[in-house]
C-alpha positions in Angstrom: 0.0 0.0 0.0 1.3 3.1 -1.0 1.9 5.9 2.0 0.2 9.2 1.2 1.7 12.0 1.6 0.1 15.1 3.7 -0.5 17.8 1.3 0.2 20.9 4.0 3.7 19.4 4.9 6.8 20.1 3.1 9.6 18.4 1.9 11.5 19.6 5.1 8.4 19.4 7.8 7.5 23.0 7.0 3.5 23.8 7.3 2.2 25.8 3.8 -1.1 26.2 2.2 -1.7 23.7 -0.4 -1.2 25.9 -4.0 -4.6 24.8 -6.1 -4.4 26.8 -8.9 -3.5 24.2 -10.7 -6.6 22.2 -10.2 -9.7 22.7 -12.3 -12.7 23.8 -11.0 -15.5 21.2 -10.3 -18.8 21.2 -8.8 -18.2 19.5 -5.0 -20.2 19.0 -2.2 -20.0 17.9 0.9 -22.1 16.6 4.0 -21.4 16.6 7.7 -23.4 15.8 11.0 -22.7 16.1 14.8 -25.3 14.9 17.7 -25.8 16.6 20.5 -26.6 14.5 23.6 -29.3 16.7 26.0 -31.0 15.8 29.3 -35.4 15.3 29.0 -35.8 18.7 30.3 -34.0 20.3 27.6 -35.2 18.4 24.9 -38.6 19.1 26.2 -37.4 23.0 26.6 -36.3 22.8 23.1 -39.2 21.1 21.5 -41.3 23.6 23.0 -39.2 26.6 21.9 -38.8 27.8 25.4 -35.6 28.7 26.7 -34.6 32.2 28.3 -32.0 32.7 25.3 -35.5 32.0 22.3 -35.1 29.8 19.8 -32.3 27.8 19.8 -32.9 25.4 16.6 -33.0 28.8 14.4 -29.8 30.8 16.1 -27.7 27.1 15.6 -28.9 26.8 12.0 -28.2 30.5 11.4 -24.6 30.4 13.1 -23.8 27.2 11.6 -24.6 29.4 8.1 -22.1 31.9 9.4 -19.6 29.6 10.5 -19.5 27.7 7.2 -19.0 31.2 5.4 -15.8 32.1 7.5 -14.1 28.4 7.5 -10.8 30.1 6.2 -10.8 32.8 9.4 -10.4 30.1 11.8 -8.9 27.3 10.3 -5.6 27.5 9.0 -4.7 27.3 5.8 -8.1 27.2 4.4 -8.5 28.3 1.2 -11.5 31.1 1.1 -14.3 29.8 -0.7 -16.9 31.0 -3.4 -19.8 29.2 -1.5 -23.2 28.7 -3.4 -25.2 27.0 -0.9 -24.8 26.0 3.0 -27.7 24.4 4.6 -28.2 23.3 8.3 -30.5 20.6 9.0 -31.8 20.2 12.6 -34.1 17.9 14.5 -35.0 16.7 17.6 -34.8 13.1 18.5 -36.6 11.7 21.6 -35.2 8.5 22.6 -32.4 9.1 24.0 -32.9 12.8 23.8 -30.8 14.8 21.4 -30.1 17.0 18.5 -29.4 15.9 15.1 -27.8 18.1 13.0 -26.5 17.8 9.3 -25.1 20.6 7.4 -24.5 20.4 3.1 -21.8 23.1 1.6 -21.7 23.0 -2.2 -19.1 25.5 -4.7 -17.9 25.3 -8.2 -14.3 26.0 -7.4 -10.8 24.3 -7.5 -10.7 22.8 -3.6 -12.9 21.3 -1.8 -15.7 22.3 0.8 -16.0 19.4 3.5 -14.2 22.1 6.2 -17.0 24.2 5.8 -19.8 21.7 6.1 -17.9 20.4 9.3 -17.5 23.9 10.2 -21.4 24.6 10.2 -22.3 21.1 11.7 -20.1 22.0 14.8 -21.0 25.3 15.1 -24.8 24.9 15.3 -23.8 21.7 18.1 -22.3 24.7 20.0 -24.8 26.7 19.7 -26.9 24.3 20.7 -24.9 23.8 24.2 -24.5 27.5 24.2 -28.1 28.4 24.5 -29.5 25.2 26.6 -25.8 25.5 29.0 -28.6 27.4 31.8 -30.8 24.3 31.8 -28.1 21.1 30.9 -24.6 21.6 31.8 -24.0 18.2 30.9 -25.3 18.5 27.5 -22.4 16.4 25.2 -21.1 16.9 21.8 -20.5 14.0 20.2 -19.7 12.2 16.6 -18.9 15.5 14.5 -18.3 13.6 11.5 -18.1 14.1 8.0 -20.6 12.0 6.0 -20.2 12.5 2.0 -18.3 14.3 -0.4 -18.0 14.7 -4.1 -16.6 16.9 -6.9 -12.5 17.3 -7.6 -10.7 14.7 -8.1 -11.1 12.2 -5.9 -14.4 12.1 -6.9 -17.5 11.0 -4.6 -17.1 9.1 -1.3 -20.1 8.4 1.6 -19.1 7.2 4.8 -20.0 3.4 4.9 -20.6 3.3 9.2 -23.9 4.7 10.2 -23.3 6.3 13.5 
């Protein structure tokens, strides 16, 4: 099996951004999710859209937007993206009480956009624990993953597991 090489390392162990404009541009996509473990009385708190803070589900879908838009502030050598969609999918799940959230970025451009959809996916989970924090201290982040990607040149992949 052939090693691969990380594309952010030099030659001589130096960190660099990764030089695309040799790469053509594609249309690419990509998908990622987190849960976010709550106690009952937050999940009944945020079913109910009734925290001190208002509604929770809406601020962690916008700031999950937001995050997605300024990936390349925050992470290093990100490239800044044209983005031409970023959506933030939320629901509530009952048994065992959480929040499901799964964020899509799409772009026509030379690199690749799963940062940004992991970007959103854990911004809205903080946001989540950020506005329910009063009521659920205990509230737990948990499998920020990311779950499909396609466009560029290693083409589609879906993450086989289904946690």
């Amino acid at each position: 099996m052939k090693k691969k090489k990380l594309t952010h390392i030099g030659d001589k162990g130096e960190v660099h951004m990764v030089d695309t404009s040799g790469k053509l541009d594609s249309d690419r996509y990509a998908v990622a999710a987190a849960r976010v473990r709550v106690s009952r009385e937050l999940y009944q708190q945020l079913l109910e859209n009734n925290l001190a803070k208002g509604d929770a589900l809406s601020a962690a879908r916008l700031a999950g937007i937001q995050a997605a838009k300024r990936t390349s502030e925050i992470i290093p050598l990100c490239h800044t993206l044209p983005l031409s969609s970023v959506t933030v999918d939320i629901k509530l799940v009952e048994d065992p009480p959480a929040v499901e959230i799964v964020a899509s970025a799409r772009t026509r451009y030379n690199t690749g956009v799963e940062m940004e959809a992991l970007m959103a996916a854990s911004t809205a989970a903080l946001t989540i624990y950020d506005m329910g924090k009063a009521i659920d201290r205990g509230t737990v982040i948990e499998s920020v993953r990311l779950m499909e990607k396609s466009g560029g040149q290693s083409g589609h992949w879906r993450r086989k597991d289904t946690d």
